[in-house]
C-alpha positions as CSV (number, residue, x, y, z in Angstrom):
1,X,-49.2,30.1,25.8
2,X,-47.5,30.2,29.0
3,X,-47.2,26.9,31.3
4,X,-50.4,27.9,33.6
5,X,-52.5,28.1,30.8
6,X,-51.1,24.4,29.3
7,X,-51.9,23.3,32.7
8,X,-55.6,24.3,32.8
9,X,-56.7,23.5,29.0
10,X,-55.0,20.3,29.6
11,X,-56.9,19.2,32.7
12,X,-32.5,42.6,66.9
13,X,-34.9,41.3,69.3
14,X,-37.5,43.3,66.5
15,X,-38.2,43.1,62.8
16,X,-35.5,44.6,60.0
17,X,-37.9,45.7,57.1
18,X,-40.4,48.7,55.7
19,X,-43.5,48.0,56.8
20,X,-44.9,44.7,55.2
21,X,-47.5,45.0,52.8
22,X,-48.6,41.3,53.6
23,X,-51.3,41.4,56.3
24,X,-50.7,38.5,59.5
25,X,-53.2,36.4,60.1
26,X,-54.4,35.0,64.1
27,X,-53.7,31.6,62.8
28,X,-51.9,29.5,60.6
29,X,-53.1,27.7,57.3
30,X,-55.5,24.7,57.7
31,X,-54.6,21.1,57.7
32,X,-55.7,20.6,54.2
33,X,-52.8,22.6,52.2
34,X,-49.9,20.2,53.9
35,X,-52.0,16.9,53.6
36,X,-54.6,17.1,50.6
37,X,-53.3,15.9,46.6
38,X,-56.3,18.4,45.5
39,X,-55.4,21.5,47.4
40,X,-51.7,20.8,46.4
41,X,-52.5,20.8,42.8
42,X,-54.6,24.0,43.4
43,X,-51.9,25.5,45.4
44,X,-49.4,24.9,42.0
45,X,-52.0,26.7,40.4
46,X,-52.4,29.3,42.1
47,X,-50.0,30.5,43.9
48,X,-46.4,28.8,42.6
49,X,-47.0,29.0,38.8
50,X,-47.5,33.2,39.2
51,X,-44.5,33.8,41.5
52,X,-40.8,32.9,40.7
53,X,-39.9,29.4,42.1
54,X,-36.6,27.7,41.9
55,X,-36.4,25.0,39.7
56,X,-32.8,23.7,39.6
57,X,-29.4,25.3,40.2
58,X,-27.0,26.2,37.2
59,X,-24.5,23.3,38.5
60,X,-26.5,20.8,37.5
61,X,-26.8,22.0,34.1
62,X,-22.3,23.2,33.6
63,X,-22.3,23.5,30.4
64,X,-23.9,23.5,26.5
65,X,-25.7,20.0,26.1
66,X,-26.4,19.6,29.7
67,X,-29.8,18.2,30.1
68,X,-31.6,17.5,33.8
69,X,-34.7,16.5,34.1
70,X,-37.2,17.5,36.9
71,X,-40.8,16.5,38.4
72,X,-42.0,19.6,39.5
73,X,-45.5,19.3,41.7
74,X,-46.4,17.0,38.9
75,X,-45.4,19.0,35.8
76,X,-42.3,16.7,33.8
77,X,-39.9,19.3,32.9
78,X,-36.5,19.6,31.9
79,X,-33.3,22.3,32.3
80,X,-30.8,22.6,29.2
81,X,-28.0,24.6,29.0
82,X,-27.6,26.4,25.6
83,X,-24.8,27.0,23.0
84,X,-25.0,30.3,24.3
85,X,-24.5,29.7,27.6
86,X,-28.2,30.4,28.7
87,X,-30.6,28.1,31.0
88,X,-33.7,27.0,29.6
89,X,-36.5,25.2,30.9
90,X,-39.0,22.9,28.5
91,X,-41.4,20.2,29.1
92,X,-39.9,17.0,29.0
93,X,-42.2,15.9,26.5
94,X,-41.9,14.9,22.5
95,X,-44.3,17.0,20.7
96,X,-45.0,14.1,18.5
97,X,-46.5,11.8,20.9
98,X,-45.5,12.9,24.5
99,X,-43.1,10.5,25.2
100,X,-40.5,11.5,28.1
101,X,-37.8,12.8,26.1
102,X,-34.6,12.8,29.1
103,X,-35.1,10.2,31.8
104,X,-31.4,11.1,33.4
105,X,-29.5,13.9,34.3
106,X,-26.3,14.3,31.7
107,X,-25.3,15.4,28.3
108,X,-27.4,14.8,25.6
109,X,-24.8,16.3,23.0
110,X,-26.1,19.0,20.4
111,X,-29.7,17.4,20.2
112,X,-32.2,16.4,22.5
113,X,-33.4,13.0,21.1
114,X,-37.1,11.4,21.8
115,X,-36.2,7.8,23.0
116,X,-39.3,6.8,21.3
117,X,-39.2,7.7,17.5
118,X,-36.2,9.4,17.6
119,X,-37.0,13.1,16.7
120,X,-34.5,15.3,17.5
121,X,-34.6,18.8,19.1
122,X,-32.2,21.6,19.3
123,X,-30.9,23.2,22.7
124,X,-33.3,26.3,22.1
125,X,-36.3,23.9,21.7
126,X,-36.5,23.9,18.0
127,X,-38.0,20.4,16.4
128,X,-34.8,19.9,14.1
129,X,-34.7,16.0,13.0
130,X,-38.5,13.9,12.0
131,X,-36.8,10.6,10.7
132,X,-39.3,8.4,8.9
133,X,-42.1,10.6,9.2
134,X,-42.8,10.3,5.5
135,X,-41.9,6.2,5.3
136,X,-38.9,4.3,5.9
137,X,-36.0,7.1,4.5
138,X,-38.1,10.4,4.3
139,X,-37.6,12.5,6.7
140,X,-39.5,15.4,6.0
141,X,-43.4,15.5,4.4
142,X,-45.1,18.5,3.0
143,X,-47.3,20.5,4.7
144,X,-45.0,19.5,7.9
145,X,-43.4,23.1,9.4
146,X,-41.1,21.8,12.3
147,X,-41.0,25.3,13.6
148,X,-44.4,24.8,15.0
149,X,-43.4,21.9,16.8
150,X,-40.8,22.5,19.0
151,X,-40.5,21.8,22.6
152,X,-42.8,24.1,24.8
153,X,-41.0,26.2,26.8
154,X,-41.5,27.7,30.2
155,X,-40.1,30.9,31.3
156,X,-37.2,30.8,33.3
157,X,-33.9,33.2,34.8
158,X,-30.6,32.3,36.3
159,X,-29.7,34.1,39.2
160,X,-27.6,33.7,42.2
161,X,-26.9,29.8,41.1
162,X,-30.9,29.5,41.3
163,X,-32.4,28.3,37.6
164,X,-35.9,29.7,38.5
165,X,-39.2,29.2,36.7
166,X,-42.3,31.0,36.2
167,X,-45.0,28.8,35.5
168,X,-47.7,31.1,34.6
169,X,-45.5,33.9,32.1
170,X,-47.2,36.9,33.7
171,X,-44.7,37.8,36.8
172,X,-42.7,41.0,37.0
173,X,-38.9,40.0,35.5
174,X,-36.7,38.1,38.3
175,X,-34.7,41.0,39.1
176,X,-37.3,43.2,39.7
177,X,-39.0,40.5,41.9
178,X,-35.8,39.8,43.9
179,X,-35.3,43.5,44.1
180,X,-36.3,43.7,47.6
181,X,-33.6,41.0,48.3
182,X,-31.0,42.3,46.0
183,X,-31.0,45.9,47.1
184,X,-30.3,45.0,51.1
185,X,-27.6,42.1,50.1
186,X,-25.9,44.3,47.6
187,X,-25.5,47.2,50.8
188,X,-23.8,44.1,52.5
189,X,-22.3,42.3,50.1
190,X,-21.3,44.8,47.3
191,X,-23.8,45.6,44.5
192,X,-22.3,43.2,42.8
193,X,-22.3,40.2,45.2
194,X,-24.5,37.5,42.4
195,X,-22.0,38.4,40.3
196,X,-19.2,37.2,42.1
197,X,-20.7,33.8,43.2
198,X,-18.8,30.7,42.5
199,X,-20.8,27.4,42.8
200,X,-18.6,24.5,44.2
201,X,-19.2,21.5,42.1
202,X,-16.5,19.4,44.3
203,X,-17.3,16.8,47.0
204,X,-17.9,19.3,50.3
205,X,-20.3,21.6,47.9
206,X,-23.8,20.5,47.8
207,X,-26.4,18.0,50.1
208,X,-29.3,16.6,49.8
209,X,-32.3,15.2,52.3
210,X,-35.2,13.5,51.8
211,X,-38.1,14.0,54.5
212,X,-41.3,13.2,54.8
213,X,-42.9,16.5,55.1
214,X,-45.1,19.7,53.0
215,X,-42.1,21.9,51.4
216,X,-44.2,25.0,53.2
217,X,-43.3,23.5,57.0
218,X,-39.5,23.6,55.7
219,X,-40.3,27.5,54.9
220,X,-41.9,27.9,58.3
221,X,-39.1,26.5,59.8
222,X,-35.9,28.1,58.6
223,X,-37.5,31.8,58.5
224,X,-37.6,31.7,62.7
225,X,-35.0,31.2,64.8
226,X,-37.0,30.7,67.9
227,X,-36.5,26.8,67.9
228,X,-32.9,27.5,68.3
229,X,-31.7,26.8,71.5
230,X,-33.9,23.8,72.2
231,X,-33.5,22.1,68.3
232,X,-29.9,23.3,68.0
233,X,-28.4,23.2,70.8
234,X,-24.7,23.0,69.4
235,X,-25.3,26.2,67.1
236,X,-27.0,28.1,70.1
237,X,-23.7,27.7,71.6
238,X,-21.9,30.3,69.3
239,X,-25.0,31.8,67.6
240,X,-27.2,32.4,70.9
241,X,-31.3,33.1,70.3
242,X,-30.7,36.3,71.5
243,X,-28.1,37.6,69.0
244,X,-30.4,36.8,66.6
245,X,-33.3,39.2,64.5
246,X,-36.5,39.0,62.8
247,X,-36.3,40.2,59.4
248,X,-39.3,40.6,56.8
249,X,-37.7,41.4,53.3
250,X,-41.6,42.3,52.0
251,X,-43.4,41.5,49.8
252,X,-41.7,37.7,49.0
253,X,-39.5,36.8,52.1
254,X,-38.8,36.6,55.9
255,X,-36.5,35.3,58.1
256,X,-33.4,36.2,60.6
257,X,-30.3,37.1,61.0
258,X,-27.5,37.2,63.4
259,X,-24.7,40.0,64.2
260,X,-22.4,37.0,66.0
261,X,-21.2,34.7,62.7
262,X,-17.5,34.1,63.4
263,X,-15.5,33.5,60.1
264,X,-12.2,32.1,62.2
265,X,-14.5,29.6,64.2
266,X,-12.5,26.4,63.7
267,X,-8.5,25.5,63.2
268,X,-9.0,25.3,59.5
269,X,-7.7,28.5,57.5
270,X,-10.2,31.1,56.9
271,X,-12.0,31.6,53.4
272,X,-11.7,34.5,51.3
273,X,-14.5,36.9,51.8
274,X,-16.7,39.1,49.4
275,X,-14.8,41.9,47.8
276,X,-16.7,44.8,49.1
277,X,-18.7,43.3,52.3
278,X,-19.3,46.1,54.2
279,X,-16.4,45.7,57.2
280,X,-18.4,47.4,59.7
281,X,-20.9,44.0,59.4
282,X,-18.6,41.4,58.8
283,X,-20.1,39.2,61.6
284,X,-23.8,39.9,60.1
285,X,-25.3,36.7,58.8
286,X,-28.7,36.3,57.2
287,X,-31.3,33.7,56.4
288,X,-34.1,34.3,54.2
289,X,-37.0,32.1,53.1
290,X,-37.7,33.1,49.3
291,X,-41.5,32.2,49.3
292,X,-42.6,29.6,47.9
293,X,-39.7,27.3,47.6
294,X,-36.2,28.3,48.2
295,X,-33.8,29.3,51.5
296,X,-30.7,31.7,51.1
297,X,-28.4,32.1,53.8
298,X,-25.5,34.6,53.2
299,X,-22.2,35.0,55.3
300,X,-19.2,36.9,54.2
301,X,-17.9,34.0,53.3
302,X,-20.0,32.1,51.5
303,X,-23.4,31.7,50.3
304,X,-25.7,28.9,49.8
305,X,-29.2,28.1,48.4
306,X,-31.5,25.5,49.2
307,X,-34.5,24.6,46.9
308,X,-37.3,23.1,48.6
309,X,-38.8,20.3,45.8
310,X,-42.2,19.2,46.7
311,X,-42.9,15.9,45.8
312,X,-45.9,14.5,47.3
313,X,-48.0,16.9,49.7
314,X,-46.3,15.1,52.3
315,X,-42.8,14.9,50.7
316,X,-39.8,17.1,49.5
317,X,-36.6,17.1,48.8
318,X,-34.2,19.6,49.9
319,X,-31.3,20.0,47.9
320,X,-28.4,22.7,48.8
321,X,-26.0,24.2,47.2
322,X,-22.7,26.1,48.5
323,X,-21.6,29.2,46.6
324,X,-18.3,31.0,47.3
325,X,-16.6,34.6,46.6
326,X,-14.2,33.9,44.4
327,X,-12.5,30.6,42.6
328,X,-9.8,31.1,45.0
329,X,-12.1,30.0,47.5
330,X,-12.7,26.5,45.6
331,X,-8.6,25.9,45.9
332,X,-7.1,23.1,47.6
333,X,-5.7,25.9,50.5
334,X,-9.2,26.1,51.7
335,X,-10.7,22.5,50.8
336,X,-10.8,21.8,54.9
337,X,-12.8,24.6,55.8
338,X,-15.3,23.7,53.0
339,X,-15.4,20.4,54.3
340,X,-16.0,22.1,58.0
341,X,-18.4,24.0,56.6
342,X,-20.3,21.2,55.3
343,X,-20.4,19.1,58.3
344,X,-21.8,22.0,60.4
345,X,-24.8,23.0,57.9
346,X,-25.1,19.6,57.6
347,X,-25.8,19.1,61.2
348,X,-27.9,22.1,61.6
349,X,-30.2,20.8,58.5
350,X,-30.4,17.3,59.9
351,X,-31.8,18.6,63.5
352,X,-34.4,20.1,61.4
353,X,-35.9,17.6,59.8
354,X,-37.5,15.2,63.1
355,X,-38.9,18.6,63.0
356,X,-40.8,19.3,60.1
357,X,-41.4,15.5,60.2
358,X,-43.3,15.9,64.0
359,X,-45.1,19.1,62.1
360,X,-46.4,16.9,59.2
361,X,-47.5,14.0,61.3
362,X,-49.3,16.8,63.8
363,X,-51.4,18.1,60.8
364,X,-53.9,14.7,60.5
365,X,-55.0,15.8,63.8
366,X,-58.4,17.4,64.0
367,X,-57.2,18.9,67.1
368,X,-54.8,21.0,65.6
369,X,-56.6,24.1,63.1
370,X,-53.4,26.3,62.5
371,X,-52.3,27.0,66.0
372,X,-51.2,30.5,66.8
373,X,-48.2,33.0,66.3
374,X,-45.9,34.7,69.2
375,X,-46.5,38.2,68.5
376,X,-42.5,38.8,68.4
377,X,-41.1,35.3,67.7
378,X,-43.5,33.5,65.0
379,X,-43.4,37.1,62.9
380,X,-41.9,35.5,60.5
381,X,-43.8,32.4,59.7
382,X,-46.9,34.8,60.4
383,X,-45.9,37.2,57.4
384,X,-45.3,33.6,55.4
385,X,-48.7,32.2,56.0
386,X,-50.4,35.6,54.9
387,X,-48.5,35.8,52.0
388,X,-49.5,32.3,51.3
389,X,-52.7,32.9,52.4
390,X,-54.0,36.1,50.3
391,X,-52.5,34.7,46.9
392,X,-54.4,31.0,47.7
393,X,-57.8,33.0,48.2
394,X,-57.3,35.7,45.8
395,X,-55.9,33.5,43.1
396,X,-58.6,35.3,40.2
């Protein structure tokens, strides 16, 4: 029974793509999916549980025994790490009377035990340990098969440092749905580019915000770069509006990119780049919005994801993670540029959010139904909110 169905018995100046599939709407989505607790739910329903959303990222969970628990749009669930090495995703739930099993990120050893009654379950889910269920000292009762109480499990991949989920159990397999993305990376990159990528679990490698806003106005956001100059005024200064592209990467992303990233910007000594980038693009950047919930920006250089956790309908919290080419690239030679590195995306991430902010607080006016797209700078956000759009509507 996959997750969905526990859920509902329970209660250039022009575009780089193919032409998209997705048709664009003459205005954006309606107050309601950024402000309302019931179209929120119905949203997890209907369109995030069927796609591939990002969860967690494989740092969090290092190695075997690793446990991290998440509240995902109201769902309790938790990320393990296995003896073999493998990401899984469970509810974080006892099967005997649904008791939170892991209130805190860390290792929880070989078993996972319920803080309640203390049954214990394996790293692959299995119910291994019932003490007392027969009486003070007996442990096991007839008629009791453990194997058909294990944790429930929700389907889930591990790629490019992304643990993703798939709520429902019915989409294509992850690589196939990040084809698309996979296919025009790996010509830049090297075909092998996810397989290279180094997360950095040191000081300068991750960040987190808080801000008070839908997760879909943060998608909006990064996919267009039209708000450049007058919400980044620094960047615009060495990544001007007009060195910048549209990019639809159809049917599950948009975004931009730019043909001006400068790997020697700064007096800190430059980081190691991929193996096999293509050198006739080395200053070709891109930044994609993974719909529903996650942002990828690639550089020859480095790499970094940003998963977009919705907490409230009017909350999320963005957390990032910096991914590099090699381990070389994590060394102490090149721990100032990291550092640099941060501190810039940092900025740019930071100017963003009095914006999404200004864009949540604009949607609990009645004067505002969904605005209206620039036919050449907004194509992006445009190709989001049909995407978003068709699967909401067409969700049978």
């Amino acid at each position: 029974m996959s997750t969905l169905d526990l859920i509902h018995s329970s209660n250039d100046s022009g575009i780089e793509s193919a032409e998209a599939s997705t048709a664009y709407p003459k205005t954006g989505l309606p107050n309601t999916h950024y402000t309302d607790e019931v179209t929120w739910q119905k949203e997890r329903d209907r369109v995030v549980a069927k796609t591939w959303a990002g969860l967690g990222f494989g740092a969090d969970i290092r190695e075997a025994g690793c446990v991290y628990p998440v509240n995902f749009m109201g769902l309790p669930l938790l990320m393990v790490r296995d003896t073999e090495g493998v990401a899984r995703v469970f509810h974080n739930v006892c099967s005997h009377r649904g008791m939170t099993l892991v209130a805190e990120k860390g290792s929880a050893g070989m078993v996972i035990r319920c803080p309640y009654h203390r049954w214990g379950y394996g790293l692959s889910g299995e119910l291994k340990a019932t003490p007392n269920i027969g009486g003070m000292g007996v442990h096991n009762i007839e008629g009791f098969d453990c194997s058909q109480h294990g944790l429930k499990e929700v389907r889930s991949e591990e790629l490019m440092g992304i643990v993703f989920i798939n709520l429902s159990g019915e989409a294509p397999a992850l690589s196939e749905h990040l084809d698309p993305i996979l296919t025009r990376w790996g010509a830049l990159a090297g075909k092998d580019f996810t397989n290279r990528l180094v997360s950095d679990t040191g000081p300068f490698g991750s960040m987190e915000l808080s801000v008070e806003s839908n997760y879909k106005l943060a998608i909006e956001n990064y996919c267009e770069s039209y708000h450049l100059p007058f919400v980044h005024p620094d960047l615009n200064t060495y990544s001007p509006l007009d060195e910048h592209y549209n990019l639809i990467v159809d049917p599950i992303s948009s975004g931009q990119g730019t043909h001006v990233y400068d790997l020697t910007r700064g007096a800190s000594t430059p980081l190691p780049v991929f193996a096999n980038w293509d050198d006739s693009r080395v200053k070709t950047a891109e930044y994609l919005s993974l719909y529903p919930n996650v942002l990828l920006g690639i550089q020859a250089d480095h790499f970094f994801a940003i998963l977009l956790m919705p907490e409230s309908p009017e909350t999320t919290t963005e957390r990032l993670q910096f991914l590099y080419s090699s381990e070389e690239a994590l060394t102490d030679a090149y721990a100032e540029r990291r550092q640099s590195l941060h501190e810039a995306w940092n900025l740019v991430f930071s100017e963003d959010v009095s914006v999404v902010e200004g864009m949540q607080r604009g949607r609990a006016s009645p004067g505002f139904t969904g605005g209206v797209f620039s036919p050449l700078m907004d194509i992006p956000t445009a190709h989001f909110h049909g995407w978003f759009g068709e699967r909401f509507a067409n969700h049978t």
